[in-house]
C-alpha positions in Angstrom: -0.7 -20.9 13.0 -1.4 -19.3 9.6 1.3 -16.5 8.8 -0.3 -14.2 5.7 2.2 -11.3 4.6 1.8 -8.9 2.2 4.7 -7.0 0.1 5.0 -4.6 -3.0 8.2 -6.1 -4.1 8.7 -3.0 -6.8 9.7 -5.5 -10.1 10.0 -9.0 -9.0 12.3 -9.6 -11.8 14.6 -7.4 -9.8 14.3 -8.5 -6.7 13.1 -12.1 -6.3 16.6 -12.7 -4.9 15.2 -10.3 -1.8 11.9 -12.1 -2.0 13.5 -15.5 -1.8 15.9 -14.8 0.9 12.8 -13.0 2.9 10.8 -16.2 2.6 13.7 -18.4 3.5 14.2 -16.5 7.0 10.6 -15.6 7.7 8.3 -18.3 6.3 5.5 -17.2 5.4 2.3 -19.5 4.9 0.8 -17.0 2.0 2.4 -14.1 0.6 0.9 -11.2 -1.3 2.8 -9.6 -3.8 2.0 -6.2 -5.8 4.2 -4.8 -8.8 5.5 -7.3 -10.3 5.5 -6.0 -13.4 6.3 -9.3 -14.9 4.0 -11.0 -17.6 2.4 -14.3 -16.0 4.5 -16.0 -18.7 7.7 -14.5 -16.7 6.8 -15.2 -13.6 9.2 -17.4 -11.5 6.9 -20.1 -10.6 9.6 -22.9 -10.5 11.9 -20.8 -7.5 8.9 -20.6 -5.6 7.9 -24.4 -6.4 11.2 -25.1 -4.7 10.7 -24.0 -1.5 7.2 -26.0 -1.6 4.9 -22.8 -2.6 2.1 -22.6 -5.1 2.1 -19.9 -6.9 -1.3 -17.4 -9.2 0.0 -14.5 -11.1 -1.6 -12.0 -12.9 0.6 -9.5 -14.7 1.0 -8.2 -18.5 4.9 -7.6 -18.3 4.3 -3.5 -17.8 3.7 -1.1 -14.6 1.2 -3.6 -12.4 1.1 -7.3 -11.6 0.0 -8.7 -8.8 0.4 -12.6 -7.2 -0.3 -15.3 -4.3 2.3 -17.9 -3.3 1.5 -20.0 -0.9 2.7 -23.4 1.2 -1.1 -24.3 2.3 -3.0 -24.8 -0.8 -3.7 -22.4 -3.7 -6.8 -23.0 -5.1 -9.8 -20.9 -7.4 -7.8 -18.2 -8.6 -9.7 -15.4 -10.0 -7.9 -12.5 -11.4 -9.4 -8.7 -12.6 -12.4 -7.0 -11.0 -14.7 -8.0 -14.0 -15.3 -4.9 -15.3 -14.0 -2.0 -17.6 -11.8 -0.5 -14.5 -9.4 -3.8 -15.6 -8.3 -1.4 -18.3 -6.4 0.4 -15.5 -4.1 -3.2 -15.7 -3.7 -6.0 -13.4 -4.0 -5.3 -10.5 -6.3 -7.8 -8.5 -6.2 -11.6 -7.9 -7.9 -14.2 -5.8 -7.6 -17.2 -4.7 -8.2 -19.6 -1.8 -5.4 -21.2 0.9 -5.8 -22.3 4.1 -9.5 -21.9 3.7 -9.2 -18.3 3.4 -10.1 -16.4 1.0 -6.9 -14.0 -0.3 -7.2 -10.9 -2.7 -3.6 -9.6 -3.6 -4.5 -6.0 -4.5 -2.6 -2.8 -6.0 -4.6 0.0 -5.9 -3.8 3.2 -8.3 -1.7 5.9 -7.0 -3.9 8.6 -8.4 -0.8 10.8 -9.3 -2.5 14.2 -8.7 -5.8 15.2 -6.9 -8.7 16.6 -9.6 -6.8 14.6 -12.3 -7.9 11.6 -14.5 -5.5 9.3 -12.5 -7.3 10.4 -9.0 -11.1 9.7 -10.5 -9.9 6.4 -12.1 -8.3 5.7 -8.7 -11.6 6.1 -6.9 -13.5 4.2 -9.2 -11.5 1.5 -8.9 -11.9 1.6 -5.0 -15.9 1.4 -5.4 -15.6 -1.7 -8.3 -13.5 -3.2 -5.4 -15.8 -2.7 -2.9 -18.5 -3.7 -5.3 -16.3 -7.3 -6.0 -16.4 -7.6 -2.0 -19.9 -7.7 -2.1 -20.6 -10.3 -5.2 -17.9 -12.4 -4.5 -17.3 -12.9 -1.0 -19.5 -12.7 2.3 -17.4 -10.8 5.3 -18.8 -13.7 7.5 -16.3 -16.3 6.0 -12.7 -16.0 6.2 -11.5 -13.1 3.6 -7.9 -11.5 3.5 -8.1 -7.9 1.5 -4.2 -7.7 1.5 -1.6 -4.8 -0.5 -0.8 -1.8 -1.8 -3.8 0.9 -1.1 -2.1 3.6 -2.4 -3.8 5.4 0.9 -2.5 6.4 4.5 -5.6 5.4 6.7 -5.5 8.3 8.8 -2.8 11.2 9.7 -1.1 8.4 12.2 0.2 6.7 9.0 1.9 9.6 7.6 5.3 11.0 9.2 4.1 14.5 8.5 0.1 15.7 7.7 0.5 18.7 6.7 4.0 18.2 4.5 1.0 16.1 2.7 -1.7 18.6 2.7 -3.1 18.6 -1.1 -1.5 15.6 -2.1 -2.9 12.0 -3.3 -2.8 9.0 -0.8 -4.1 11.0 2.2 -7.2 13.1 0.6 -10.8 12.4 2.7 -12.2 11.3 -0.8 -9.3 8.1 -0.9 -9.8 7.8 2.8 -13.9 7.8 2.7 -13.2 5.0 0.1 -11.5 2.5 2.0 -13.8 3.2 4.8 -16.3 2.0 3.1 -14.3 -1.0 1.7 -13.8 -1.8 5.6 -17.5 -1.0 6.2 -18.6 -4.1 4.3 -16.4 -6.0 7.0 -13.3 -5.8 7.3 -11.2 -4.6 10.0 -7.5 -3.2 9.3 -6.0 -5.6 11.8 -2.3 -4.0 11.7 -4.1 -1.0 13.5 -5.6 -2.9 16.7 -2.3 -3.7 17.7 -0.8 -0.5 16.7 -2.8 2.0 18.0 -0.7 4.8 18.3 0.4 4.7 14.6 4.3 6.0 13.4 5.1 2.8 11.8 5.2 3.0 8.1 5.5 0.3 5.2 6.6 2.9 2.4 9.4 5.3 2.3 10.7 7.0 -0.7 14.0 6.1 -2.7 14.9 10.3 -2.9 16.0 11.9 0.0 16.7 10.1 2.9 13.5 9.5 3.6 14.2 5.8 5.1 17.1 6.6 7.5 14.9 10.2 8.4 11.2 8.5 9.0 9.5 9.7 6.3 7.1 7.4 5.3 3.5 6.0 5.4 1.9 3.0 5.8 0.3 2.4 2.9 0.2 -1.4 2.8 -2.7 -3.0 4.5 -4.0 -6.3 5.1 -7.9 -6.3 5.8 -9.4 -9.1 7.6 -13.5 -10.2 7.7 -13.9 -10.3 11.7 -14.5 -13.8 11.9 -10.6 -14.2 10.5 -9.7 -11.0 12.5 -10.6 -12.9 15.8 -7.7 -15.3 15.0 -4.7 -12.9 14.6 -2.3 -13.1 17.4 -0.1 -10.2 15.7 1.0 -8.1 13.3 4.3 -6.3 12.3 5.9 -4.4 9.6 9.5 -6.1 9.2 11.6 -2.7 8.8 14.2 -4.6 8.2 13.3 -6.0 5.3 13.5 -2.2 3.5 17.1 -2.2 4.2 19.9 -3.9 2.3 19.8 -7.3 3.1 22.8 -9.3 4.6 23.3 -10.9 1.0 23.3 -7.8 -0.6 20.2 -7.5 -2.4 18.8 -4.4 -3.2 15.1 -3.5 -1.2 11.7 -2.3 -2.5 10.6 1.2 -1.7 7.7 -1.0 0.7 8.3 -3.3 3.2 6.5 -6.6 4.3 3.9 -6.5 6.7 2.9 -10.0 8.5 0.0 -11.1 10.2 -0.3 -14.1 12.0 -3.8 -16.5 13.2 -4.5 -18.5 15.4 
């Protein structure tokens, strides 16, 4: 059993006490992480060494940062998209485990649809799916794991039309990760939740935990050959809540998958 989780921890440097007591309970074999917004030089490499992980960052110290830590072998990292969209920061990283493999990934939020942010955002999407295609071959085992930045469809948002005009659910976003899936990946969360409701994000303001308004907005996107061997996948709620020791959640929650 291979368990590959996937979490935007919102500032590592804030909450690796969260992260670390996560990892203790749940044991991940290869974890994901998004917004770090550490500078590799920062990153806490040792705390994860401890509990027997390797770790790859790839972060600047700013908004971004992304990383893999994992207990099966790290090996062939590769960070950036290898192209001018890098300006957009750090937001992509590589590497192999298990046999698999991993992109960590933290898509653009867009901000605001017809603006700068929204294009960039969708180019960034195409040099992704672009990457895909030189880098990797959807018949080996590849893990497209993170932070889309994009509600798949309207069963990943509590309410459609509160979202109407807004970023993260717009058809140009959505037609974009389609095609990102069409190269051959399936969004494996979604074959075991059909019905949708469940949501990874929920924002700080408002209530919007404790009311259910969320999205699911954290994916992890599996070539079919590796699809075949998941058993099942979750969002751990749980882990958006104040944890037992105190520590203070992310705004996302961890979602797991586990193969055969």
């Amino acid at each position: 059993m291979v368990r590959l989780a996937t979490w935007n921890v919102n500032s590592l440097g804030a909450r690796l006490p969260l992260v670390i007591e996560w990892v203790e309970a749940n044991a991940p074999d290869i974890l994901c992480m998004q917004e770090t917004k550490l500078a590799d030089s920062a990153f806490p490499s040792d705390a994860f060494a401890e509990l027997g992980y390797a770790s790859a960052h790839h972060g600047d110290g700013r908004w971004n940062g992304v990383a893999i830590v994992s207990r099966v072998g790290l090996e062939e990292p590769l960070a950036g998209l290898g192209s001018e969209v890098d300006a957009q920061g750090c937001r992509m990283l590589a590497a192999t485990c298990a046999g698999i493999r991993v992109h960590s990934v933290y898509v653009p939020n867009g901000r605001s649809l017809g603006s700068e942010h929204y294009r960039s955002k969708l180019d960034w999407l195409a040099r992704l799916r672009a990457y895909l295609a030189e880098h990797d071959s959807p018949d080996d085992a590849v893990a497209v794991c993170g932070d889309f930045n994009i509600a798949p469809d309207d069963r990943d948002v509590w309410d459609p039309a509160a979202l109407a005009g807004a970023t993260h659910v717009s058809e140009p976003e959505r037609r974009a990760l389609q095609e990102i899936l069409e190269w051959g990946l399936e969004d494996t969360f979604r074959r075991f939740h059909p019905d949708g409701g469940i949501f990874s994000w929920w924002d700080y303001r408002t209530g919007s935990f404790h009311k259910g308004m969320g999205m699911r907005i954290d994916l992890v996107l599996l070539s079919k050959p590796l699809a075949a061997r998941a058993v099942s996948a979750v969002i751990d709620r749980d882990a958006r809540k104040k944890s037992p020791k105190g520590n203070k959640p992310s705004d996302h929650t961890v979602v797991v998958v586990d193969l055969d």
